[in-house]
N, C-alpha and C positions, 0 to 999 in steps of 0.2 A: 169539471175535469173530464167527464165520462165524455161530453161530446169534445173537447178538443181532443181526446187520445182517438176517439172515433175516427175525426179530422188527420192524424196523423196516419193511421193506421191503414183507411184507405189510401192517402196522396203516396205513401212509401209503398205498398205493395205493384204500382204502376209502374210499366217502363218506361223509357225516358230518356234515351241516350242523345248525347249533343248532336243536334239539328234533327231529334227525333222523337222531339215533346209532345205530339200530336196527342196522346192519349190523357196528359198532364195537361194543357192545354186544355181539351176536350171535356176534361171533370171541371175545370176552373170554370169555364163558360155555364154548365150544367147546375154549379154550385148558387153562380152570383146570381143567376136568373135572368131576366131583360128587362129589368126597371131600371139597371145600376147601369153608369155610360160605360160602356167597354170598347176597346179598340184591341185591334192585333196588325202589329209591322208584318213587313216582309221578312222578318227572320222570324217572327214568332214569339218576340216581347208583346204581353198583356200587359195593360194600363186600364183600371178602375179607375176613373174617375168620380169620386167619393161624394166632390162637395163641388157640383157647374154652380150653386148660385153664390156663391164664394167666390168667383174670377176676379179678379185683381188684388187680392189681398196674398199675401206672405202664401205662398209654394211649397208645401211639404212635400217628400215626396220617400215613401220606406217601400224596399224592395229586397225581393227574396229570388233566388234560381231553381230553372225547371229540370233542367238538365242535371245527371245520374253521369259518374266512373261507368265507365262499362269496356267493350272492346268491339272491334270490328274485322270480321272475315278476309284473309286476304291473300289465302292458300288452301284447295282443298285436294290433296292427293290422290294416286287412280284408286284408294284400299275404303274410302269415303271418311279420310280424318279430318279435320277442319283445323287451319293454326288463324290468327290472329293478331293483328296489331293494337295497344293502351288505344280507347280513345276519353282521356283524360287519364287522371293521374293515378288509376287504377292501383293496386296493393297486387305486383305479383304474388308475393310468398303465400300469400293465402289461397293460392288457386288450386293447391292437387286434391283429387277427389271431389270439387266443389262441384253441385247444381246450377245448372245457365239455361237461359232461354235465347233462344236465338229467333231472331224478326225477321220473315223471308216475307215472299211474295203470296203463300196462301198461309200466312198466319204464322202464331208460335209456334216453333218447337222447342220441346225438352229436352236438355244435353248433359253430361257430366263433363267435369277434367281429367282426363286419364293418367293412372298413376302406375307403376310397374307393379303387378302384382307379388306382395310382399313374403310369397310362400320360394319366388325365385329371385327375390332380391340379394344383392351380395351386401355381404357387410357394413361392408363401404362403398356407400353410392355416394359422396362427395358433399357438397352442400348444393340445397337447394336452389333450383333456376332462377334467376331475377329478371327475367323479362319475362312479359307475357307471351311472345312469341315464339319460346323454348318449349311451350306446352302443350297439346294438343286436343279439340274437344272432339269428344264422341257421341253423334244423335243414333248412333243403332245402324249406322247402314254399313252396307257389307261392299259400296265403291261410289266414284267420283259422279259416276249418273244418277244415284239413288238419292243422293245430298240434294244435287240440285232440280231433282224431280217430288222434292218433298219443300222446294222452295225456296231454299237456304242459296245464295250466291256470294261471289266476292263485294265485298260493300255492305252486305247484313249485319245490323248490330249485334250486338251480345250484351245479355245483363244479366246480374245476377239472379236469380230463382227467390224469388219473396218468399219468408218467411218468417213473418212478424211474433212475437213474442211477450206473453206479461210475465215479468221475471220479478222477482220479489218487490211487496210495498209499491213503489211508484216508479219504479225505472222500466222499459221499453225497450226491445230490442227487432231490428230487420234494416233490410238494406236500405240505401239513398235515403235514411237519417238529413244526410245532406244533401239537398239543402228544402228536403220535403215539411219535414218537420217544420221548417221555419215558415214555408208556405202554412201549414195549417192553421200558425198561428195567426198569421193574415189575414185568412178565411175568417175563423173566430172573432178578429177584432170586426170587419164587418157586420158579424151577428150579434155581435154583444155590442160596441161601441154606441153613444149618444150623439150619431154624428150632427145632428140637428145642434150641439153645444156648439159645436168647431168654429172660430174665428179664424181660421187658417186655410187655405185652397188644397184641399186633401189629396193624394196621388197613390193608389199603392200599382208597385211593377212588377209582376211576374217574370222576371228575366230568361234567357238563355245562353248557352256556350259559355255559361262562367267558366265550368272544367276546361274548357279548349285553350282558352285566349284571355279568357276571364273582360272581355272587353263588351262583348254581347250588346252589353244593355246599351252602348253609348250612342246608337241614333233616339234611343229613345230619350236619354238626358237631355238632349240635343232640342227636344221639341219640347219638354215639359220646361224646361230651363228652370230648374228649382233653384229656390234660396236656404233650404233646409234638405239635407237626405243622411237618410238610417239605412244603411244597410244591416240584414241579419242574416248571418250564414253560424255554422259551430267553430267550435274551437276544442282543440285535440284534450280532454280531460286528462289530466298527471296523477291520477291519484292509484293508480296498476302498480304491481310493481314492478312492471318494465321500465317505466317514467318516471318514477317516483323522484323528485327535487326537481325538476326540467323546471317547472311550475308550479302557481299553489292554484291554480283551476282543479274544483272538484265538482263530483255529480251533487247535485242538493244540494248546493251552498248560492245556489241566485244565476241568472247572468251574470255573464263578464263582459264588461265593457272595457273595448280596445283604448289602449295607451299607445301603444305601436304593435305594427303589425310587417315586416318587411321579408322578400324574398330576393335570394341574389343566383339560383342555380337557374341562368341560362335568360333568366327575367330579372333586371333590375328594379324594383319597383318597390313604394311599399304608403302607408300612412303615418302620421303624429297628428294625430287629430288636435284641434284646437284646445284649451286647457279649460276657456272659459265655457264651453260647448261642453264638457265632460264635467265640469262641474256641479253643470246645473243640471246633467241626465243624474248627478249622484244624490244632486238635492232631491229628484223627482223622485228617487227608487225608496230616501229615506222618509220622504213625506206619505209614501205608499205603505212604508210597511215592508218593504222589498229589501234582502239583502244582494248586495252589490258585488261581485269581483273582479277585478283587475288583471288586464288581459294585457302580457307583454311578451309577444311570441315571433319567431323567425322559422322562415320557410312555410309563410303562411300568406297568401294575397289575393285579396279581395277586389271588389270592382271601384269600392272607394278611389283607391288610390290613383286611379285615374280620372275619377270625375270629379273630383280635390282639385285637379291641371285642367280643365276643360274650361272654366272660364275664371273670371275675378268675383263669382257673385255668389256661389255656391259651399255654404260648410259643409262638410263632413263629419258622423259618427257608424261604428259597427257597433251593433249588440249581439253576441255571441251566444249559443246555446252549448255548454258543452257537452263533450261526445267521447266516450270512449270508442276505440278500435276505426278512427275515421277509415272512409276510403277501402272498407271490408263490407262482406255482405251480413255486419252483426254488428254494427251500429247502436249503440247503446244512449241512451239519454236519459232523462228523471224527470216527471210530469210537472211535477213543481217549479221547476227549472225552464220549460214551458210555460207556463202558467204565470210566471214572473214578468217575462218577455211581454207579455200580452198587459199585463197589470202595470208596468215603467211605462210602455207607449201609451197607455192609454192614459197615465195622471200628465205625460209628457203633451200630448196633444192637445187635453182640454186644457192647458198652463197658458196655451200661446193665445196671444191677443196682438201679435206686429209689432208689439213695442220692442221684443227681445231681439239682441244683433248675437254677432259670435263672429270670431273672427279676428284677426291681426288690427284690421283697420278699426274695430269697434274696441281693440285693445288698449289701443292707443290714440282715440280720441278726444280730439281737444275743441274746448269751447273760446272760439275766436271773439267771443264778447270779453271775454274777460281784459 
């Protein structure tokens, strides 16, 4: 447990904004070492290639995202304010007074969100901004030359200021939770896993631009052409009481594995993953030891849902981490709940011998002998 929180711990304190994993990317290379096959596209999707003497057999392929909510510079006034546009699906409301780091040309800077100082505040200042561009960040400088002589330009990213957390028992708290966390667990399964068991052609993807487009990964689909893929990213915890009935996803109660998962603000899109594919992830969790929960959530979308469309040969599953405060810089999760994820893949993986189908067409398969 000590080293996957390790694993988590460093991959969340990293920045990493979409198309700007370099540093995420850079540990992952550092991590795997150069015994393990590794490749990197032209966007910046990692591929482990787990198991070369395995090629022709059945195509696993489980993947996780590099890429961090964050925002990008795209205004800085003559007084040296800096404003901002989402780049992903960032959490305005949480932004006044918050700590940020900003990515220039000679390195980070340390920033805050500035807030009306409360000693001259009226009464009634109205409800809070909803967009990220209503705000404004402050690195200390006193005008428009000073910002960009300290590095900072239009197009610099912004992330939030790491600040990882043991918060009681086994839950974990600091930014980019998502989708770091679920990388660690990746990592982990490479150090723990019997990959020498595996009867299956192993694949894990370090993905990117889930936040942007959530499409990232698909040149890589493209080449690996699996016949099995896991995606694992979190899923919003209900157990607050701001949420509370939304869901029965709670911290410490297992993964949740998706039933459906669909978004319709702006993006149509969504999963139902196969029944029979989800059944036998539930047999895997119970033959583990693993409790299981059931994930049926809207305004959520994952890269599944389009590599489900991408050919006729590929099923689909998400296993979920859940997470309170997603898309904040205080990201909440429970080691256990981690710890499970890694423990389902791994009875799931040593299970497969090729014989197993999933699928519509394997649903309804008939034997022409008869």
């Amino acid at each position: 447990m000590e080293r996957l929180k390790q694993l988590i711990m460093e991959l969340s304190d990293l920045p990493g904004n979409v198309g700007y994993e370099d540093q995420v990317i850079q540990y992952l290379l550092d991590s795997l070492g150069e015994e393990k096959q590794v490749s990197l596209d032209i966007l910046g999707n990692l591929t482990v290639h787990l198991t070369p003497k395995n090629i022709g057999k059945q195509r696993v392929m489980l993947f996780g995202h590099m890429d961090e909510v964050g925002m990008m510079v795209n205004h800085i006034d003559k007084n040296g304010f800096i404003y901002c546009e989402k780049l992903g699906s960032l959490n305005p409301t949480c932004l006044a007074g918050l700590k940020l780091e900003l990515h220039g040309e000679k390195g980070s800077v340390n920033g805050v969100v500035g807030v009306k100082s409360h000693h001259l505040a009226k009464q009634k200042e109205g409800k809070i901004p909803e967009n990220a561009r209503d705000y404004y960040l402050d690195i200390g400088a006193l005008s428009r030359d000073e910002v960009l002589d300290a590095g900072i330009d239009i197009g610099s990213p912004v992330t939030f200021k790491p600040q990882f957390l043991q918060l009681y028992g086994n839950c974990i708290a600091n930014k980019a939770m998502d989708d770091r966390a679920l990388l660690g667990i990746l990592l982990y399964l490479t150090e723990n896993l019997a990959i020498e068991k595996l009867d299956v052609d192993l694949y894990l993807v370090f993905s990117v631009q889930e936040e942007f487009n959530t499409r990232g990964i698909m040149p890589t689909v493209r080449e690996i052409h699996p016949d099995i893929v896991i995606g694992l990213d979190v899923t919003p915890a209900t157990d607050t009481p701001d949420l509370s009935g939304l869901s029965e996803i709670k911290l410490g109660k297992g993964p949740a594995l998706t039933f459906m998962n669909h978004h319709s603000r702006g993006t149509l899109a969504g999963i139902v993953p196969n029944k029979r594919f989800l059944t036998y992830l539930e047999s895997m969790g119970e033959r583990a030891g693993i409790p299981i929960q059931r994930e049926v959530a809207t305004g959520i979308l994952t890269e599944t849902a389009y590599i489900a469309i991408e050919n006729n040969q590929t099923v689909v599953a998400n296993i979920s981490l859940p997470t309170r405060y997603t898309h904040s810089p205080v990201e909440v999760i429970h080691l256990e709940d981690a710890l499970g994820i890694y423990q389902l893949l791994a009875e799931f993986l040593l299970s497969l011998d090729g014989t197993q189908k999933f699928g519509k067409n394997s649903d309804f398969e008939r034997n022409d002998n008869k």
